[in-house]
C-alpha positions as CSV (number, residue, x, y, z in Angstrom):
1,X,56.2,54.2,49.1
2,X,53.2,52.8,51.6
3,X,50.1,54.2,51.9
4,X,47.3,54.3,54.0
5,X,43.5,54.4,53.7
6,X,41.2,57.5,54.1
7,X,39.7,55.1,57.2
8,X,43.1,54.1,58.4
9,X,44.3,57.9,57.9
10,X,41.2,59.3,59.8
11,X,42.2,57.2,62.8
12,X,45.9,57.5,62.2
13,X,45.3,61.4,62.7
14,X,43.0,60.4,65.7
15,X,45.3,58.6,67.7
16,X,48.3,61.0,67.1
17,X,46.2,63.6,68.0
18,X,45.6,61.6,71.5
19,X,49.4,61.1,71.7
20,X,50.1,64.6,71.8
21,X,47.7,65.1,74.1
22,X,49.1,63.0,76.6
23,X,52.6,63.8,75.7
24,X,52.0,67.5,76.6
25,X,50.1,66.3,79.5
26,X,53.0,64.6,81.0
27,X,55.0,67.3,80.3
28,X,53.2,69.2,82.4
29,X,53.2,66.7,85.1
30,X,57.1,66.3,84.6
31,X,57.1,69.9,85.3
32,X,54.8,69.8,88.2
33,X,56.9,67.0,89.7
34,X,60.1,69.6,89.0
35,X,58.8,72.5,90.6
36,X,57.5,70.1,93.8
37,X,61.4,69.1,93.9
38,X,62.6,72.4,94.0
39,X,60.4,73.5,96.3
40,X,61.8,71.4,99.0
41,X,65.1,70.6,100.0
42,X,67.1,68.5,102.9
43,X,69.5,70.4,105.2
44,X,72.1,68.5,107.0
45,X,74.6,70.8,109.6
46,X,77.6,68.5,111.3
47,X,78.6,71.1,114.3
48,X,81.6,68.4,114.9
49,X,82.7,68.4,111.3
50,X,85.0,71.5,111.5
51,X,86.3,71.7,107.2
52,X,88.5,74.7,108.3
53,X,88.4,78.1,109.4
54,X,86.1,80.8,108.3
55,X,88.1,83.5,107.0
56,X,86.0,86.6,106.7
57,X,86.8,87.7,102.9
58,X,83.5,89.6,103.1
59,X,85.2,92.5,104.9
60,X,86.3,94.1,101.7
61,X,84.7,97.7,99.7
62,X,85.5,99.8,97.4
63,X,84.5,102.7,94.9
64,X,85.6,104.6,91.9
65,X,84.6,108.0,93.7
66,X,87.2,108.6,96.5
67,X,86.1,112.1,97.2
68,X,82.2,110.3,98.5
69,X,84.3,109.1,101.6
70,X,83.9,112.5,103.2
71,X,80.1,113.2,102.2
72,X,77.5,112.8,105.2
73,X,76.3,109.9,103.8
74,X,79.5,108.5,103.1
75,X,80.8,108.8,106.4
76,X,77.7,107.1,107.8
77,X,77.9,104.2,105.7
78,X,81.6,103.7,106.7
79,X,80.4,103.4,110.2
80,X,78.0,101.0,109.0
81,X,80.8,99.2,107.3
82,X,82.5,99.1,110.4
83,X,79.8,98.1,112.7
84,X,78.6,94.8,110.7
85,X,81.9,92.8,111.8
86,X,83.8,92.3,114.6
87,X,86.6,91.6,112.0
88,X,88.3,94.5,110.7
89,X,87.4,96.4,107.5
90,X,89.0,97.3,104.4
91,X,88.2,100.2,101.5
92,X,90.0,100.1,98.3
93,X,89.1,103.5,96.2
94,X,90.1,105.0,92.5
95,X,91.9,108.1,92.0
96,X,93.8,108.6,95.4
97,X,96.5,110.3,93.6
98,X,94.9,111.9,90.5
99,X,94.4,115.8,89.9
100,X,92.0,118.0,90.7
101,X,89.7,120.1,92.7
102,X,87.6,117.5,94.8
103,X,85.0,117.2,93.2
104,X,83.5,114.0,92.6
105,X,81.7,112.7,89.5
106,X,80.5,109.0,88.2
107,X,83.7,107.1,88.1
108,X,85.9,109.9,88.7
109,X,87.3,111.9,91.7
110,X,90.8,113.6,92.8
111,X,93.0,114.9,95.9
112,X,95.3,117.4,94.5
113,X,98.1,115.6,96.0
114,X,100.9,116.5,93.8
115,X,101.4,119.8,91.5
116,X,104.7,121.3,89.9
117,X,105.7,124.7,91.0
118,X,107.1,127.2,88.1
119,X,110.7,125.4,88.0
120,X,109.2,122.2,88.2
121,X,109.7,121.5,91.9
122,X,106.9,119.4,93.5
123,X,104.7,120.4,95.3
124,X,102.3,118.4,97.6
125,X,98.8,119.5,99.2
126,X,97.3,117.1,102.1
127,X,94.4,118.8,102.0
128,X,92.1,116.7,100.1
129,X,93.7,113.3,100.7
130,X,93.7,114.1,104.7
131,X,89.7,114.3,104.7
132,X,89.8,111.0,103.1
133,X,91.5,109.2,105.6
134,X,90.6,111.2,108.5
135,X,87.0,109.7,107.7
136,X,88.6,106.3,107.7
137,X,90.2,106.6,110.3
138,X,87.1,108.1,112.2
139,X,85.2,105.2,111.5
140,X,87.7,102.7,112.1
141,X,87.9,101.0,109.2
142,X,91.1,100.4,107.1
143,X,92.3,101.5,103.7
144,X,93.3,99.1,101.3
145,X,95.4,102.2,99.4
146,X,95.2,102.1,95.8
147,X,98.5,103.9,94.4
148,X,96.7,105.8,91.6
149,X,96.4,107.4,89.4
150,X,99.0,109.7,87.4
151,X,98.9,113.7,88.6
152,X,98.6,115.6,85.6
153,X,102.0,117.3,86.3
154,X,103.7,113.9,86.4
155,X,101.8,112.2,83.5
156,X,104.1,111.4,80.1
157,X,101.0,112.5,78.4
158,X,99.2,114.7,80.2
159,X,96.3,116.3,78.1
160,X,93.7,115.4,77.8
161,X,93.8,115.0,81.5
162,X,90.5,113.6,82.3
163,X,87.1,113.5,80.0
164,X,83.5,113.0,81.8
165,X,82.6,109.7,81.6
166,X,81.7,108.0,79.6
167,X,84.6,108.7,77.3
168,X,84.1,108.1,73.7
169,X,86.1,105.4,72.0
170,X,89.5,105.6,71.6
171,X,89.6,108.5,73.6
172,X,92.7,108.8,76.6
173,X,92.8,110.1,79.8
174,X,96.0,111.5,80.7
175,X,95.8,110.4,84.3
176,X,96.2,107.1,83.2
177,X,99.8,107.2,81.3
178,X,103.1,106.3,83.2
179,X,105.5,109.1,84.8
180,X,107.7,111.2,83.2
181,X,110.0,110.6,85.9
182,X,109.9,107.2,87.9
183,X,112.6,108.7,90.4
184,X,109.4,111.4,91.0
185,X,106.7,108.9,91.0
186,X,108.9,106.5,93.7
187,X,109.1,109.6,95.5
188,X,105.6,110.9,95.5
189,X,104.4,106.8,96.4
190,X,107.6,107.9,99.4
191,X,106.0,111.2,100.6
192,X,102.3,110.2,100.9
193,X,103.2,106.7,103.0
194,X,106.0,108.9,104.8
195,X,102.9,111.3,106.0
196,X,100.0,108.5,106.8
197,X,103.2,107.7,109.0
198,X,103.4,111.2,110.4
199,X,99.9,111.5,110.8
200,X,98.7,108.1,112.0
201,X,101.5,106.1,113.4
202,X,103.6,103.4,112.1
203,X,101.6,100.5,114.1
204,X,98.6,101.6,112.4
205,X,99.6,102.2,109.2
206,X,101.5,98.8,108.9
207,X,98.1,97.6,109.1
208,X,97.5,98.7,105.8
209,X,97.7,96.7,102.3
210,X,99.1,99.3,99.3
211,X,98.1,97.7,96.1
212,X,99.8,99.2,92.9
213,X,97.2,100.8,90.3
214,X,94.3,99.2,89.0
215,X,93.3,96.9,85.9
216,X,96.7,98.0,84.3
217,X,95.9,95.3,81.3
218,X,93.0,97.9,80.3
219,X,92.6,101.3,80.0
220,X,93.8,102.4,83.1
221,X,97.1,101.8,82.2
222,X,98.5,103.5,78.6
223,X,101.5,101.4,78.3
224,X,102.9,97.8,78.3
225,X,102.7,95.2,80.8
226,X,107.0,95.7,81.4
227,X,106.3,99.5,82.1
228,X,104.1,98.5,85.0
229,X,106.4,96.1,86.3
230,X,108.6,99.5,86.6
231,X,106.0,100.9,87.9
232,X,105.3,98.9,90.8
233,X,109.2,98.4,91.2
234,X,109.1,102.2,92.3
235,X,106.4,102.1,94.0
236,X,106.9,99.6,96.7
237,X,110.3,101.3,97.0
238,X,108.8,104.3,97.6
239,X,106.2,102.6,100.2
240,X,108.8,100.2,101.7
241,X,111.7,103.3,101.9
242,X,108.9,105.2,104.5
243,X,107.2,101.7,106.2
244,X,109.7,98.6,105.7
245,X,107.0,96.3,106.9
246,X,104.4,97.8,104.5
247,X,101.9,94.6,103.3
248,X,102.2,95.4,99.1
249,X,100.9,93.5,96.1
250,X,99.2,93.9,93.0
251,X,98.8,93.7,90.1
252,X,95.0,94.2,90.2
253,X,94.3,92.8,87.1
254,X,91.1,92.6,85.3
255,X,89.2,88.5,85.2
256,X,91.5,86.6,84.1
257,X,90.5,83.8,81.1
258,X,92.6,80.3,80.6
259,X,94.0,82.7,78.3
260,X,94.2,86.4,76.9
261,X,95.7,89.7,77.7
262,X,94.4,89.5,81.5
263,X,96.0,85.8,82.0
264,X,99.3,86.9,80.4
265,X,99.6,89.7,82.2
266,X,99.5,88.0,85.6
267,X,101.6,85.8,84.9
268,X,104.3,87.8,83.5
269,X,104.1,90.2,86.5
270,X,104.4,87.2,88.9
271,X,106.9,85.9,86.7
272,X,109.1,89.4,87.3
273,X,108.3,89.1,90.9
274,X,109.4,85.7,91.3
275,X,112.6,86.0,88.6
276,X,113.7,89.5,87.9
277,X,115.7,92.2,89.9
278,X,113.8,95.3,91.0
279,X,114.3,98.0,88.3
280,X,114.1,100.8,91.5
281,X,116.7,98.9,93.5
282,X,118.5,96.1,92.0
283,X,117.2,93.7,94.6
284,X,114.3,91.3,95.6
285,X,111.2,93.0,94.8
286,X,108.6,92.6,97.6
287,X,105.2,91.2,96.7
288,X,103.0,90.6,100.0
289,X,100.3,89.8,98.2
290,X,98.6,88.9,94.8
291,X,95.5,90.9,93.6
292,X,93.2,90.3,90.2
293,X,89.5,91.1,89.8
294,X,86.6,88.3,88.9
295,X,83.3,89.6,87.6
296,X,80.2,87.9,86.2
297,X,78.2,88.7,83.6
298,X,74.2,89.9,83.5
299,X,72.3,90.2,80.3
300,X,68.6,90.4,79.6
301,X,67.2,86.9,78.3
302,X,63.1,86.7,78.2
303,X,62.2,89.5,79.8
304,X,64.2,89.1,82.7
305,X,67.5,89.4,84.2
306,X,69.7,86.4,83.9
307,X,73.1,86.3,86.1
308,X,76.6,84.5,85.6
309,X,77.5,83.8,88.5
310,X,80.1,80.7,87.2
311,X,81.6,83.7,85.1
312,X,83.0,85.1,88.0
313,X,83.8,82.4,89.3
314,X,85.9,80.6,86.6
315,X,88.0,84.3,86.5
316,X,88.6,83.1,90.1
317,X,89.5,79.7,89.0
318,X,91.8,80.8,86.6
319,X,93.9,83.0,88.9
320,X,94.4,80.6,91.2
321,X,95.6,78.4,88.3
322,X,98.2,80.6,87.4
323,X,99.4,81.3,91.0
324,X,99.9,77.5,91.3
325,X,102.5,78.0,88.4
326,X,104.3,79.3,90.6
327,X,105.5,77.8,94.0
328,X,107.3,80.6,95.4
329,X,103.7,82.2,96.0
330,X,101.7,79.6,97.0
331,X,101.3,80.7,100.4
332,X,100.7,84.3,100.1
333,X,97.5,85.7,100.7
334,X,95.1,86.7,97.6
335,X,92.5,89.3,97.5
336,X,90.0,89.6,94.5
337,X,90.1,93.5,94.9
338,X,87.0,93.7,92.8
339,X,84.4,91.0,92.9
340,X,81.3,91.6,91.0
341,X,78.4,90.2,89.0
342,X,79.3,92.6,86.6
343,X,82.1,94.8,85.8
344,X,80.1,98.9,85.9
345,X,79.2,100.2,89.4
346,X,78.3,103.3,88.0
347,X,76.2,101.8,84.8
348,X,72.7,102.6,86.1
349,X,70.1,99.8,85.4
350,X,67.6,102.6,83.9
351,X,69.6,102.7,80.7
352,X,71.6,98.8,81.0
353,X,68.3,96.9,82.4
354,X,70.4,93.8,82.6
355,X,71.5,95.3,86.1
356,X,68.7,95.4,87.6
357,X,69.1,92.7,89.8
358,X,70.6,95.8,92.4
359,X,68.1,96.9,94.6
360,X,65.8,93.7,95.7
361,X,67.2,90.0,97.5
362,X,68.4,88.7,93.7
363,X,71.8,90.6,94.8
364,X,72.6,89.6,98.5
365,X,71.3,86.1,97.5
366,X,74.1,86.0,94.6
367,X,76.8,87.2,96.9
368,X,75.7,84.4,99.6
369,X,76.3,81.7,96.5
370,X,79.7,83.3,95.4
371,X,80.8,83.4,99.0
372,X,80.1,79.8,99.7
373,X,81.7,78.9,95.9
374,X,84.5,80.8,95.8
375,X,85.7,79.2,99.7
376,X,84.9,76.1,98.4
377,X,87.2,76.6,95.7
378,X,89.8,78.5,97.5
379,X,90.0,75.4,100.0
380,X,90.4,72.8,97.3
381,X,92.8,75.0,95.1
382,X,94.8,75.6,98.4
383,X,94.4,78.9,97.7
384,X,95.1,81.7,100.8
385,X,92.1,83.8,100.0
386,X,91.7,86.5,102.9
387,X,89.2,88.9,100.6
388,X,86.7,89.7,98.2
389,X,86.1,93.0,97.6
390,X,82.8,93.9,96.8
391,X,82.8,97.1,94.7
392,X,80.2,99.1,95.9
393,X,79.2,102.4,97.7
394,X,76.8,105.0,97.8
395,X,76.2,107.8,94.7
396,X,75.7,111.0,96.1
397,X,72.8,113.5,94.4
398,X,71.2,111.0,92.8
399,X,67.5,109.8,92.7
400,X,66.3,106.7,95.1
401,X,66.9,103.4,93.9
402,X,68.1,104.9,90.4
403,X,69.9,101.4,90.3
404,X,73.3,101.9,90.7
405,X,75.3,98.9,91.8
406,X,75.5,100.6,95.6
407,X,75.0,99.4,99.3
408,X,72.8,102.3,99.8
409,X,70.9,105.3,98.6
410,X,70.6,108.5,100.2
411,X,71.2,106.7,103.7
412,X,69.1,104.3,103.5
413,X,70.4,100.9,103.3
414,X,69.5,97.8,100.6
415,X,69.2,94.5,100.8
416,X,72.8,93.7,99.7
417,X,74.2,95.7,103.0
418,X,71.6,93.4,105.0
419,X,73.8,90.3,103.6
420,X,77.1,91.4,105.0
421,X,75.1,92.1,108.4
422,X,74.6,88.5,108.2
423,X,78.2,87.5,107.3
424,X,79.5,89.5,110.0
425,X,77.1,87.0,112.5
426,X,78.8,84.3,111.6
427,X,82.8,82.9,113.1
428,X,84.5,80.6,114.0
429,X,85.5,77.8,112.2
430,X,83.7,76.4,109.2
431,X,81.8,73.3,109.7
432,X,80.1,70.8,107.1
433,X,76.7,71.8,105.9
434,X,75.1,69.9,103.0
435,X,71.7,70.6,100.8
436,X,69.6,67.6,99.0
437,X,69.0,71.1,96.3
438,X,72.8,72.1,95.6
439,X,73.9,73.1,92.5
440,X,77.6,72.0,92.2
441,X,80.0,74.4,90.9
442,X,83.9,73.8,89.7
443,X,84.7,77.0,88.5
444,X,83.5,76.7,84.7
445,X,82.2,79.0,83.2
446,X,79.1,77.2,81.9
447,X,78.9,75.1,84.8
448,X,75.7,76.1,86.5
449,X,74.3,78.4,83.9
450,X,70.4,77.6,83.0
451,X,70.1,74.9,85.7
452,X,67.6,75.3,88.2
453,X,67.0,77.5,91.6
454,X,69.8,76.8,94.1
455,X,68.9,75.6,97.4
456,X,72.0,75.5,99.6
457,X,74.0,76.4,103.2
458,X,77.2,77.7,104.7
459,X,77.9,77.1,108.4
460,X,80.0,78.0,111.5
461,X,80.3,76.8,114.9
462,X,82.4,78.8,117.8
463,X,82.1,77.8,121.1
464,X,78.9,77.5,122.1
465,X,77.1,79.0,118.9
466,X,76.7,78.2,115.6
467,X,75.3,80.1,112.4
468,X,73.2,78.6,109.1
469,X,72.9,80.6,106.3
470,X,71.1,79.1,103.5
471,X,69.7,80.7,100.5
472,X,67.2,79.9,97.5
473,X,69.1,81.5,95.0
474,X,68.3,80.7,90.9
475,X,70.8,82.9,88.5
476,X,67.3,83.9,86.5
477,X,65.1,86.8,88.2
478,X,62.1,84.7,87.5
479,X,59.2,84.2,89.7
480,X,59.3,80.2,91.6
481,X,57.6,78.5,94.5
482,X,59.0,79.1,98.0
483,X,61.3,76.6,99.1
484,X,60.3,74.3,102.4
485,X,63.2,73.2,104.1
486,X,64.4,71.0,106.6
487,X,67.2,71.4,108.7
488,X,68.8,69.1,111.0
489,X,71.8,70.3,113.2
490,X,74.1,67.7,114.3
491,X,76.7,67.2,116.7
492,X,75.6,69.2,119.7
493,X,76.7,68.4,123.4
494,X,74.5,65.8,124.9
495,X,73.9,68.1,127.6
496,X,72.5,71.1,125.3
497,X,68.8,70.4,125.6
498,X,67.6,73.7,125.6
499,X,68.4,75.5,122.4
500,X,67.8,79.2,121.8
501,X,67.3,80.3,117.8
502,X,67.0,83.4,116.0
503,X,66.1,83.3,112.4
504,X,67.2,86.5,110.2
505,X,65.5,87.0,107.0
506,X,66.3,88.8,103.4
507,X,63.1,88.7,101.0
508,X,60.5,90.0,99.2
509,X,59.3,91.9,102.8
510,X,62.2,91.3,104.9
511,X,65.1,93.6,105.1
512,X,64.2,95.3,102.3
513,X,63.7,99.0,101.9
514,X,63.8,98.9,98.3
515,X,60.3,96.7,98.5
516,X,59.3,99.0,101.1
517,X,60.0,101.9,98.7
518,X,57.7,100.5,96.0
519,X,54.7,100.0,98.0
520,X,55.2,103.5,98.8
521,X,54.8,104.4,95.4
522,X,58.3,105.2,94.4
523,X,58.5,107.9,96.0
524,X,61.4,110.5,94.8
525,X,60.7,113.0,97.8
526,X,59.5,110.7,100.5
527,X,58.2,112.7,103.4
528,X,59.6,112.8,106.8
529,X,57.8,109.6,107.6
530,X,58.4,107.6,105.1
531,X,62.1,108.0,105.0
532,X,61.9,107.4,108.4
533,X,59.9,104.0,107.6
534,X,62.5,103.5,104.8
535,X,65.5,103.5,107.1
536,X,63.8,101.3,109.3
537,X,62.9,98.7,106.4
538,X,67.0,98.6,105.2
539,X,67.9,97.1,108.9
540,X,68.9,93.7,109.3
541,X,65.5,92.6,110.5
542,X,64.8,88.5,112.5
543,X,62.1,86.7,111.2
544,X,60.2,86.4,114.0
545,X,60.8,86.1,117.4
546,X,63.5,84.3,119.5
547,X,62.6,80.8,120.6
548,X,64.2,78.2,122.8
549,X,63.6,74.5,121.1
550,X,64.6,71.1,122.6
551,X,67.2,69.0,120.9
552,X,67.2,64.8,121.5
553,X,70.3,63.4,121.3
554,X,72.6,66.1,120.4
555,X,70.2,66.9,117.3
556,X,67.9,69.4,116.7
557,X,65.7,69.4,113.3
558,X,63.4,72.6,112.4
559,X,61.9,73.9,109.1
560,X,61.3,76.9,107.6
561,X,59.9,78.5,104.2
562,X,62.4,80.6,102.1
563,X,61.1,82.0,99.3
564,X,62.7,82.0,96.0
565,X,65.9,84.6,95.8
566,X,66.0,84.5,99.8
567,X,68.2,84.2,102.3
568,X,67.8,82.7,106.3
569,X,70.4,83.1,109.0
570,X,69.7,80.8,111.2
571,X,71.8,81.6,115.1
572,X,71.8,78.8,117.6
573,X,73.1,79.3,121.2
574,X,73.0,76.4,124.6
575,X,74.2,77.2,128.0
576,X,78.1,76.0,128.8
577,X,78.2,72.8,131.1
């Protein structure tokens, strides 16, 4: 063993001390030069780059409490729904079919649709499930009908029929269990399609998509995963027998993993549809299209909310995977009929903090990073995805900004509604669009997680217009520098000189009620005023104002500031030659 001399020691000591010094000073300057890099960021736009259309998947809702449709607020946000895009909408609900007297309650509702007389005749009541539709219907928008769930009087195991949630472990809900008759289910799926029919018209209601049950590889469904292929078998007969050109799919599966119950479970029901006879008929059984859920994940790390957004993603990626198994589906049309950061609408943030990302910009600037991911991935999987839903409402007789996963709160709308506004700006065809801050993303699970804030754009081009959305997104809710970034459009008409553009804006103080709300105090029982101030802060709101700028050479270049979790839609428009 060496050793060294007090005098040696004493500056041994000195000199480390000095080392660490300057290594903790240059890892403050390393961080310093980070934070400079992703505070800035290169945009390039390539207006005669066309990668393929722009399919507006966005166009999708849904909600666990079907009975909301026909509240005030409820109707108004469905003509909200309606009014964002020019492109037709779609809600998806729970409980269409399930027993009851109306009432709604967290994650639970019912229409009364079918009851038993005293010899065990049925008996339907329209009632309920008329107001529900009617309210569609008066807003124009489109239902994506869930067949679900059991009526009591039709359930193999009816009691207990339904427990207020949340249900304690191992507890069952009788709504939930298969038929006691699949000749009376088939028939019940028969009579409510035979009187949309009656009531609305066969052009319309062909329209429609009828998607059978939901999540049946959880607790939704009480059986096995060949008892819901029976199921659906029935049901499309049922829905076919009273609209032959009916679109209708399934199997609405939870996020499927490479492997596990959800994975199996898809691919045995597309294996039946592909393989087997129909256990109704004997024949082909019709599948229109293929349906499966992706979620993320949130948790609390630090002190502040971290999302997954490559969870949800890689559930995505390993759908499409198992569609490709199977050729005889490669072109039909695929709708992720939930798509989430998380898997509970209804889990308020007050008691699971790790959804608090619900009310501010972290939310719309997620969805604007999914959206882009999930078409890029769609594209390169050859994947025909026409939606993803986005399951969230309204919550009626609760308090304001409670944090419920929702698109608005007691009529006034949040920032997440505000991104679908933006969406709905955008057509045309897709067009290349390229960040110098990008965070790649394959559609692993861990591909993206802890890496920095996400600078990054999706574009369109139709006619003569075009649309830039770009977003500073970063999966941690943690406070970062505001991001500078230069934009350079390409590929417009020589002649376009003069250039008119409109900046929209999600942030900390744009489009945001729920930032409004706080500066108010928090106020519980605003007054007249300030709810009136509050509706006015949940609009889509520009910027600034209009301005025409000059593009040289079929360019134009601007910059902007978009602070961190924000998201810019920038709208260009030139006269016609």
């Amino acid at each position: 063993m060496n050793y060294i001399s007090g005098r040696d020691a004493s500056r041994f000591f000195r000199l480390e001390k000095v080392h660490k010094t300057v290594a903790f000073l240059f890892c403050i300057l390393l961080t310093a030069i980070g934070a400079r890099a992703q505070s800035s960021a290169t945009v390039e736009v390539y207006l005669n780059r066309r990668t393929g259309p722009f399919p507006p998947i966005y166009r999708w809702f849904g909600y666990d409490e079907s009975n909301y449709t026909t509240t005030h607020n409820g109707q108004q946000l469905l003509h909200k729904l309606h009014d964002l895009t020019p492109a037709p909408v779609y809600i998806r609900t729970h409980f269409l079919l399930a027993s009851g007297n109306g009432i709604p309650e967290l994650k639970w509702s019912s229409s009364n649709v079918y009851t038993e007389d005293e010899n065990g005749n049925p008996v339907y009541n329209w009632t309920i499930l008329d107001g529900i539709f009617d309210a569609y219907a008066a807003a124009h928008v489109r239902p994506m009908v869930e067949l679900g769930f059991m009526p009591k009087a039709l359930s193999s195991h009816p009691d207990p029929y339904h427990i207020p949630w949340p249900a304690k472990p191992g507890e069952v809900e009788g709504w939930s269990f298969p038929p006691k008759s699949y000749q009376r289910w088939q028939q019940l799926v028969y009579q409510v399609a035979q009187h949309m029919v009656q009531r609305y018209g066969a052009k319309t209601v062909s329209t429609w998509y009828w998607e059978v049950w939901n999540e049946p590889d959880i607790f939704y469904w009480h059986e096995t995963e060949r008892e819901y292929e029976r199921l659906y078998d029935h049901a499309v007969a049922g829905v076919r027998q009273a609209i032959p050109n009916a679109h209708v799919g399934g199997p609405a599966t939870t996020g499927p993993g490479v492997s596990g119950k959800a994975a199996d479970f898809l691919r045995a029901f597309l294996r039946h549809c592909a393989q087997d006879n129909s256990t109704a008929t004997g024949g082909h059984i019709p599948l229109d299209f293929i349906s499966f859920h992706a979620k993320g994940t949130t948790q609390v790390v630090d002190g502040h909310v971290r999302m997954g957004l490559d969870h949800e993603l890689s559930n995505a990626a390993n759908g499409f995977s198992i569609i490709r198994e199977f050729p005889t589906f490669q072109r039909l049309p695929v709708i992720l009929s939930e798509a989430d950061p998380e898997g509970c609408a209804a889990c308020v943030s007050k008691r699971y903090p790790q959804n608090a990302y619900r009310n501010g910009s972290q939310y719309p600037a997620y969805t604007a990073a999914f959206m882009k991911s999930i078409l890029d991935l769609a594209q390169r999987e050859r994947v025909n995805l026409i939606g993803m839903l986005t399951w969230a409402f309204e919550f009626e007789d609760q308090p304001y900004f409670v944090g419920f996963r929702t698109l608005s709160t007691h009529g006034i709308d949040k920032p997440e509604l505000n991104f679908f506004r933006m969406a709905g700006l955008m057509g045309g065809s897709r067009v290349a669009a390229t960040s110098s801050a990008a965070v790649p993303r394959d559609g692993s699970s861990t591909s993206g997680v802890g890496r920095r804030a996400e600078i990054d754009a999706l574009a369109t081009a139709d006619g003569n217009s075009a649309s830039v959305m770009i977003w500073n997104y970063d999966d941690n809710d943690v406070p970062g520098p505001a991001a500078g970034i230069h934009i350079t459009i390409h590929g417009l008409p020589l002649s376009a000189r003069r250039i008119l553009l409109q900046q929209y804006r999600i942030d900390d103080r744009h489009s945001n009620a729920y930032a409004t709300w706080l500066q108010m105090g928090a106020p519980q029982h605003p007054t007249p005023e300030q709810y009136a101030a509050l509706r006015t802060a949940g609009a889509l709101q520009l910027l600034d104002s209009p301005r025409w700028m000059t593009a040289a050479s079929g360019k134009l270049q601007t910059q902007i500031s978009l602070p961190r979790q924000g998201i810019s839609l920038l709208r260009i428009s030139w006269a016609a030659n």
